[in-house]
C-alpha positions as CSV (number, residue, x, y, z in Angstrom):
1,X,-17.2,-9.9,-21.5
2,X,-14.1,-9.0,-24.0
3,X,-13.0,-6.0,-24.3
4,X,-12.0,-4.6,-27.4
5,X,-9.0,-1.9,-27.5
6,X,-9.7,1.0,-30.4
7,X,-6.3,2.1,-31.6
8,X,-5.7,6.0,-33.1
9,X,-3.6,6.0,-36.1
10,X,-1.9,9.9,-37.1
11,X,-2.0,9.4,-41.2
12,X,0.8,11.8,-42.3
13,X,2.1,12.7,-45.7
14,X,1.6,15.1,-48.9
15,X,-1.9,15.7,-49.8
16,X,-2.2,16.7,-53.4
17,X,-0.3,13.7,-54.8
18,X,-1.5,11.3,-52.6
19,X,-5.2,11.8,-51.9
20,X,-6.6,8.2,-53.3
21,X,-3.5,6.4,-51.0
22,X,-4.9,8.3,-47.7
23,X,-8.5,7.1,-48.5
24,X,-7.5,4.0,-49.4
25,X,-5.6,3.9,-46.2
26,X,-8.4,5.3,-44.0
27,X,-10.0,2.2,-45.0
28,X,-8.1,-0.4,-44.3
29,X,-7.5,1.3,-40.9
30,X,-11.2,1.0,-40.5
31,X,-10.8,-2.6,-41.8
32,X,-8.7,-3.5,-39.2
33,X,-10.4,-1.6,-35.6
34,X,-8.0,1.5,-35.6
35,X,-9.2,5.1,-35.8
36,X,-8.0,6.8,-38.1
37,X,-6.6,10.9,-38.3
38,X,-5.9,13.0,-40.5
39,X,-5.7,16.7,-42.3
40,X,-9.0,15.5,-43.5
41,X,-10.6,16.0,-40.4
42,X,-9.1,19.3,-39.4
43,X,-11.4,22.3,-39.0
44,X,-11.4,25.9,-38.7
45,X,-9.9,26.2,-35.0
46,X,-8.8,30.3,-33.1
47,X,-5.2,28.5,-33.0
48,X,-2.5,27.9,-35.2
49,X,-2.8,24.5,-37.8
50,X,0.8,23.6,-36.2
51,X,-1.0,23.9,-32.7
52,X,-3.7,21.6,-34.2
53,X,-1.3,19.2,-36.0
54,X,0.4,18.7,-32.4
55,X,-2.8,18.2,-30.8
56,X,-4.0,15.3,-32.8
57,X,-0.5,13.2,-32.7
58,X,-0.8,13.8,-29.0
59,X,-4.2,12.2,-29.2
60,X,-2.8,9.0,-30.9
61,X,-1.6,5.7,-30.8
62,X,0.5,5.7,-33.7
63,X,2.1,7.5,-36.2
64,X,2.1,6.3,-40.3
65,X,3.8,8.6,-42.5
66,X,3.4,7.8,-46.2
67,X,6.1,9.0,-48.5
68,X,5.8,9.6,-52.2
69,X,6.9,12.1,-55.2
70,X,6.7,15.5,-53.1
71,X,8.5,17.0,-50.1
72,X,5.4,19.3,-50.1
73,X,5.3,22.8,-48.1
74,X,7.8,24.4,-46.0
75,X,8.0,25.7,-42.9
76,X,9.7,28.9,-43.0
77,X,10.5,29.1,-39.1
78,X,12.3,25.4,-39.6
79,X,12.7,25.4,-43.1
80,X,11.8,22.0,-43.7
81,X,8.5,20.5,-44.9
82,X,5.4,20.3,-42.5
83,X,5.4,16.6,-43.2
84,X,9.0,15.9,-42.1
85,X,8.0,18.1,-39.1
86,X,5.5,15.9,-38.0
87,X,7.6,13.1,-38.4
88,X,10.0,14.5,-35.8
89,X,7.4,15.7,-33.5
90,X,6.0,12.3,-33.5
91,X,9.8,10.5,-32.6
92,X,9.7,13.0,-29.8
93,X,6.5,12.0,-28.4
94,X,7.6,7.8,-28.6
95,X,5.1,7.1,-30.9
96,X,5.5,3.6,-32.6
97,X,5.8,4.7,-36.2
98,X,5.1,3.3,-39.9
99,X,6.4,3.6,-42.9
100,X,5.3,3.1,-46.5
101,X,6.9,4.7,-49.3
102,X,5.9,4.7,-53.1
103,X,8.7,3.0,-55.2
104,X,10.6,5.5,-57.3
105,X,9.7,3.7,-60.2
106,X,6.4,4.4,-59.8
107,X,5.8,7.8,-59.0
108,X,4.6,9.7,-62.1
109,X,6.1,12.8,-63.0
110,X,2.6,14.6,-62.4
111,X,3.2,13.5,-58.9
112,X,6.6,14.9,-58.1
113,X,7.1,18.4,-57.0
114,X,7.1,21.2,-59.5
115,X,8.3,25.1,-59.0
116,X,11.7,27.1,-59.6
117,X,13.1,25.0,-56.1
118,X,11.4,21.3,-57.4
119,X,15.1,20.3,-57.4
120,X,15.9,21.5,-53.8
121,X,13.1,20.0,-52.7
122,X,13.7,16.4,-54.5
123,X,17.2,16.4,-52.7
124,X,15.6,16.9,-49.6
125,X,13.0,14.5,-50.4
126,X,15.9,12.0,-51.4
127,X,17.7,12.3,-47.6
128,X,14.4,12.5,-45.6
129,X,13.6,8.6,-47.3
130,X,16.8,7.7,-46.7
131,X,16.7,8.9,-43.0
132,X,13.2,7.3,-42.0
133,X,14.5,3.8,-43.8
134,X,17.5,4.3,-41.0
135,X,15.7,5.3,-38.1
136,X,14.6,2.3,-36.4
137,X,10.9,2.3,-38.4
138,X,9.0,-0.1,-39.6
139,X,9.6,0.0,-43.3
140,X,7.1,-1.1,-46.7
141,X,7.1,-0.6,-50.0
142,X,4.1,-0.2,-52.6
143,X,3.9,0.6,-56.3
144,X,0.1,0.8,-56.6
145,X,-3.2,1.0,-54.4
146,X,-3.5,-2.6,-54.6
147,X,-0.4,-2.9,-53.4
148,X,-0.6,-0.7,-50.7
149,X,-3.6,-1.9,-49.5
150,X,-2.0,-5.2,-49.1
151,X,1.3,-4.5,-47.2
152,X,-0.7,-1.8,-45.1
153,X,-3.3,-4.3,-43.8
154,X,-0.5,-7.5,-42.0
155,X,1.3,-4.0,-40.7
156,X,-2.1,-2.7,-39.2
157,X,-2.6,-6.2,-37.5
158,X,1.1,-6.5,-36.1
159,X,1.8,-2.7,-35.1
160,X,-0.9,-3.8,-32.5
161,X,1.9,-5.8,-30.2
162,X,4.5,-3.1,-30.3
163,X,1.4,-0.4,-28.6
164,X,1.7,0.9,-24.9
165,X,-0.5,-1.0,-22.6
166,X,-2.0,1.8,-21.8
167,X,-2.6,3.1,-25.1
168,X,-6.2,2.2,-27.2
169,X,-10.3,3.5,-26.8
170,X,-12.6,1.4,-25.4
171,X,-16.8,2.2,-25.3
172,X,-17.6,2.9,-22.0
173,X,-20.0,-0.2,-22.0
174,X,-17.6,-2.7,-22.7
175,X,-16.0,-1.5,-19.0
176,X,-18.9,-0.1,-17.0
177,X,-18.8,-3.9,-15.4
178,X,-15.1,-3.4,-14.5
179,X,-15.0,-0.3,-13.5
180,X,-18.1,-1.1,-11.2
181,X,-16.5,-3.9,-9.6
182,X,-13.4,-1.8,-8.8
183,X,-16.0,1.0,-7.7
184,X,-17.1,-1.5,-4.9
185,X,-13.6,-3.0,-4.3
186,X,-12.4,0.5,-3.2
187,X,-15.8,1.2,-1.4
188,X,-15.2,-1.8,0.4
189,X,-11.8,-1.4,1.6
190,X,-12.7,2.4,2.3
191,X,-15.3,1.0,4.4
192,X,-12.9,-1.4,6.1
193,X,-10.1,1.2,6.7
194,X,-12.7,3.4,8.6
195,X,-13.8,0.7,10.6
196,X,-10.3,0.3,11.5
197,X,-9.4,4.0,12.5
198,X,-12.8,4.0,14.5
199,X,-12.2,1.1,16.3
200,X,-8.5,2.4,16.9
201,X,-9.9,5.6,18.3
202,X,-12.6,3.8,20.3
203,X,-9.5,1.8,21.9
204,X,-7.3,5.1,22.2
205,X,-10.0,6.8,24.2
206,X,-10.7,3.9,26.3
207,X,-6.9,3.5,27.1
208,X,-6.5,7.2,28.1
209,X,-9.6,7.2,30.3
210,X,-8.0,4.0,32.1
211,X,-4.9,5.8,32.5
212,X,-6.2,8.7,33.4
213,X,-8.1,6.6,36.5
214,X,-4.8,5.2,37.1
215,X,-3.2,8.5,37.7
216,X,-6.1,9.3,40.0
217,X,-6.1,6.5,42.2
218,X,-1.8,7.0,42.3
219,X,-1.9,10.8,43.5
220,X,-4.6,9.5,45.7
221,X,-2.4,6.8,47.6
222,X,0.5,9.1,47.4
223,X,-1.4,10.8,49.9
224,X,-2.1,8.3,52.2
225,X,1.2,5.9,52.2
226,X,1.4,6.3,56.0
227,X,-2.1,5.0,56.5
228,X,-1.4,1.6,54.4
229,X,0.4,-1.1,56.8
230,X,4.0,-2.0,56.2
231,X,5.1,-5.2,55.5
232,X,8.8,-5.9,57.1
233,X,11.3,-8.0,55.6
234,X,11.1,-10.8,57.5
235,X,7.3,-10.8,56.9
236,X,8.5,-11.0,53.0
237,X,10.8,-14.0,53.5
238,X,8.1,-16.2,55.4
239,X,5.8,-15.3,53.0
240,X,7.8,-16.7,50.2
241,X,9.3,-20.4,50.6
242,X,11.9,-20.8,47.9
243,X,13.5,-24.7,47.2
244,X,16.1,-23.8,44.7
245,X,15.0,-20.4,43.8
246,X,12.0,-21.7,42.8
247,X,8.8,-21.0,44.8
248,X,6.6,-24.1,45.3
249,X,3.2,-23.0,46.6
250,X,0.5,-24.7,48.2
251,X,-3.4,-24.4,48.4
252,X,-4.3,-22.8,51.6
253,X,-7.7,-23.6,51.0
254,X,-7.9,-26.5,49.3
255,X,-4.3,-28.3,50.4
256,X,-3.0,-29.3,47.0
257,X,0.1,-28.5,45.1
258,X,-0.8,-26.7,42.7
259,X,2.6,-24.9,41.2
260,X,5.3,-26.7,39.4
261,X,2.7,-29.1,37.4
262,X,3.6,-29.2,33.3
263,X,0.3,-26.8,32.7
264,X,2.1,-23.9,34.3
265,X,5.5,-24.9,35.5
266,X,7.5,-23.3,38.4
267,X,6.1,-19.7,38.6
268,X,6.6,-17.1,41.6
269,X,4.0,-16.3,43.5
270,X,4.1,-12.4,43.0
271,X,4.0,-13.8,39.1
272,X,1.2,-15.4,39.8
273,X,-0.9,-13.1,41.8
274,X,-0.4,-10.1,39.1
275,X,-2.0,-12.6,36.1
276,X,-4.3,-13.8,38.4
277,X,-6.0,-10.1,39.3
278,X,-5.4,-8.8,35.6
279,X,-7.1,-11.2,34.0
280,X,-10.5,-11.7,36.5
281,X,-10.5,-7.5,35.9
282,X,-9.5,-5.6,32.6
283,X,-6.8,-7.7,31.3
284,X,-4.2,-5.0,31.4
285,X,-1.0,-4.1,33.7
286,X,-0.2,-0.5,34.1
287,X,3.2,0.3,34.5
288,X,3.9,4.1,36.5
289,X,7.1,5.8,36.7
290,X,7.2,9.5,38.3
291,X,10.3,11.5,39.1
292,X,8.8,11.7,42.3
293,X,8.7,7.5,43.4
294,X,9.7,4.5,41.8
295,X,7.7,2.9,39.6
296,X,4.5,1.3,40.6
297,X,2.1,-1.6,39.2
298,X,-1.8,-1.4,38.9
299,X,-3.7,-3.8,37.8
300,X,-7.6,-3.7,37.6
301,X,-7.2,-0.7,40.1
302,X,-6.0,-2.0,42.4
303,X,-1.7,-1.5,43.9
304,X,0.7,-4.5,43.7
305,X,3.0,-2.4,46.1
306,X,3.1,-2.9,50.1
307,X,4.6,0.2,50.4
308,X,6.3,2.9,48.1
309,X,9.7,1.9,48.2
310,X,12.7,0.9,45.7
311,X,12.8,-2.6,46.9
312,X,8.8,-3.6,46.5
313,X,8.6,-1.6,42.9
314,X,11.4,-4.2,41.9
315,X,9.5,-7.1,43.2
316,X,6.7,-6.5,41.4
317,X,8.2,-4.8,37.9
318,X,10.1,-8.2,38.0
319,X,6.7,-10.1,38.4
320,X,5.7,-8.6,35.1
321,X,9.1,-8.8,32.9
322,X,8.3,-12.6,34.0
323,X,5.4,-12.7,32.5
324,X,6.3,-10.7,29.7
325,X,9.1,-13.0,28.9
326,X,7.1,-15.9,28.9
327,X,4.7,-14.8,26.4
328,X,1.5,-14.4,29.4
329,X,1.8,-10.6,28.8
330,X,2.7,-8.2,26.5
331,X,2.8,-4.3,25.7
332,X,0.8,-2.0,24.2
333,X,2.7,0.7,22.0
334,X,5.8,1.8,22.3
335,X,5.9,3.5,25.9
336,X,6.0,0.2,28.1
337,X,3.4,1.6,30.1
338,X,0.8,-0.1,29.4
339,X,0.8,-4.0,29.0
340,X,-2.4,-6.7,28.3
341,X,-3.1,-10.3,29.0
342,X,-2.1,-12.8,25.8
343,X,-4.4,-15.5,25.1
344,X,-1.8,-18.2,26.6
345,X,-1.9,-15.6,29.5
346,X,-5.7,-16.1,30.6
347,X,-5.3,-19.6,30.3
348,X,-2.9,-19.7,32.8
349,X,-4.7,-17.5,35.0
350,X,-7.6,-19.3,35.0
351,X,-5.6,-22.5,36.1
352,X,-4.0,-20.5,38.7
353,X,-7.4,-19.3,39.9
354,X,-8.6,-22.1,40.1
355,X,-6.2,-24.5,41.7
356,X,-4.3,-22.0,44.6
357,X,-7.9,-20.7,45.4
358,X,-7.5,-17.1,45.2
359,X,-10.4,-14.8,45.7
360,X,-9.7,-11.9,43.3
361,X,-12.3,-9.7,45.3
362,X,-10.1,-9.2,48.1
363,X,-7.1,-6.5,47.9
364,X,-4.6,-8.2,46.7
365,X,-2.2,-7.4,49.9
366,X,-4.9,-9.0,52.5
367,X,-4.8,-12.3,49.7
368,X,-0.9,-12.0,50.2
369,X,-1.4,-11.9,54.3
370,X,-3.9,-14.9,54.2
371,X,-1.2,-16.8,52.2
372,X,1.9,-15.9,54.5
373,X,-0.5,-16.9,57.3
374,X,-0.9,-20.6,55.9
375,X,2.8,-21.0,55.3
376,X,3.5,-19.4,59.3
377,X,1.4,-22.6,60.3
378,X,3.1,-24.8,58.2
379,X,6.7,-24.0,60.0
């Protein structure tokens, strides 16, 4: 559907002298889809006419002041007429404004002003024409109604591209379709945002319970570090077989090379055992630092820590800024405390599963000691 924009159109000028050019003019306005306003439609209001006057330019789209023989009534608090007033409070507002005035030669002398200060007010009739011709207006002439009715219409038609965009009436049913559509646009994206926040806060609360249990299950082994085996150094070193710093594993179980092949490249073991038991649990790496110990890694609740000193929280904070730099991992937030499994990340786990045969129900320390075992029997 097309809609149709209603323009309002402030008709300003004498009224004695010029009552047939206003009705004429209220017509061709009609003529030509504006609405128009004017004295004529001003009732009895408990507020000043100026108040009213003001009231209806602010209501409009445009202001046409028509200027013939008379100056008409003053305003004794400005001390020019109310017409000229209007003028001026329209300019204020940024009103487009139109002009026709009645050609000298055809004003009759019935039509000029009369009175002991007719004279006055011809001079100031004189310097307010000369004023709105220089003020940046658009500007006709007429001599007659005919004539008048025949400049006003073309200036009707083009004052329409010199209009606000926002400006103009439409009837509410030319628009109920639009404004319905938008209606459901925003419902819809209100909808969606909600959705969003919920499923925000769902994640939120499920991140806090999680580390919440990882806080539990790290005061708990706090309190039993002397009850976990240590691992020595030289236990360490056989368990990790380095050919120029790159570790090159084999299948205990199934006797196969399995690291150093183009799907995964040369990856350290510890590397490999953290995405191998994040990604068969929750997908996520917890990251703890206390004041009290250095930090520690959890994964699926289970410790990637033999014991709780400096030297095995850098193995294993190392294992992850591996995979973090490799794209397998990476954090959630801002904190670097919590960290989750990337797409390209489960693949590789699950190729790493699969081909160095690790059983992700054990603890991952007794999976290390089966593997140190197999490379003590290869020496």
């Amino acid at each position: 559907m097309k809609n149709r924009r209603k323009f309002s159109i402030f008709i300003s000028s004498t009224y004695e002298d010029l009552k047939e050019e206003r009705q004429a003019l209220v017509g061709v306005a009609l003529e030509n889809n504006f609405i128009p306003v004017g004295m004529e439609q001003f009732h009895a209001a408990p507020t000043s006419q100026w108040n009213v006057i003001t009231k209806m330019i602010d209501e409009c789209d445009l202001y046409l002041l028509v200027i013939g023989g008379r100056y008409g009534s003053i305003d004794e608090e400005t001390g020019i007429s109310y017409t000229e007033k209007e003028y001026n409070y329209a300019k204020t507002r940024g009103l487009p404004v139109l002009v026709l005035i009645k050609e000298s030669s055809a004003i009759a002398e019935s039509e000029k002003d009369t009175g002991d200060d007719k004279y006055d007010k011809m001079k100031r009739l004189d310097e307010f024409r000369k004023r709105v011709k220089n003020d940046g207006n658009t500007v006709d002439h007429f001599t007659d109604l005919n004539s008048l009715k025949y400049v006003a219409s073309p200036t009707f038609r083009n004052v329409i591209d010199y209009v606000d965009d926002n400006a103009g009436w439409v009837r509410y049913r030319d628009i109920v379709d639009i404004i319905n559509e938008e209606a459901e646009g925003r419902n819809k994206i209100n909808a969606e945002v909600v959705e969003h926040q919920q499923k925000m806060f769902e994640d939120m609360k499920k991140m806090f319970s999680q580390f919440g249990s990882r806080l539990s299950e790290l005061e708990n082994n706090q309190l039993t570090w002397e009850e976990i085996p240590t691992v020595t150094n030289e236990d360490i070193n056989k368990l990790f077989q380095v050919e120029n710093e790159t570790l090159n594993s084999e299948n205990p179980k199934g006797d196969k090379s399995v690291l150093g092949l183009d799907n995964v490249g040369n990856i350290p073991l510890d590397s490999a055992f953290l995405l191998v038991y994040a990604a068969d649990g929750d997908g996520q790496i917890i990251k703890i630092q206390t004041l009290a110990s250095p930090a520690q890694i959890f994964t699926s609740g289970k410790q990637f820590m033999a014991d709780n000193s400096k030297r095995e929280s850098a193995r294993w904070i190392e294992a992850l800024d591996r995979l973090i730099e490799w794209g397998w991992v990476k954090a959630l937030g801002y904190k670097g405390e919590i960290f989750e499994l990337t797409g390209t990340g489960y693949n590789k786990a699950d190729w790493l599963k699969d081909n160095m045969g690790i059983d992700t129900s054990k603890d991952p320390l007794d999976e290390l000691k089966e593997f140190e075992r197999y490379y003590d029997n290869k020496k």
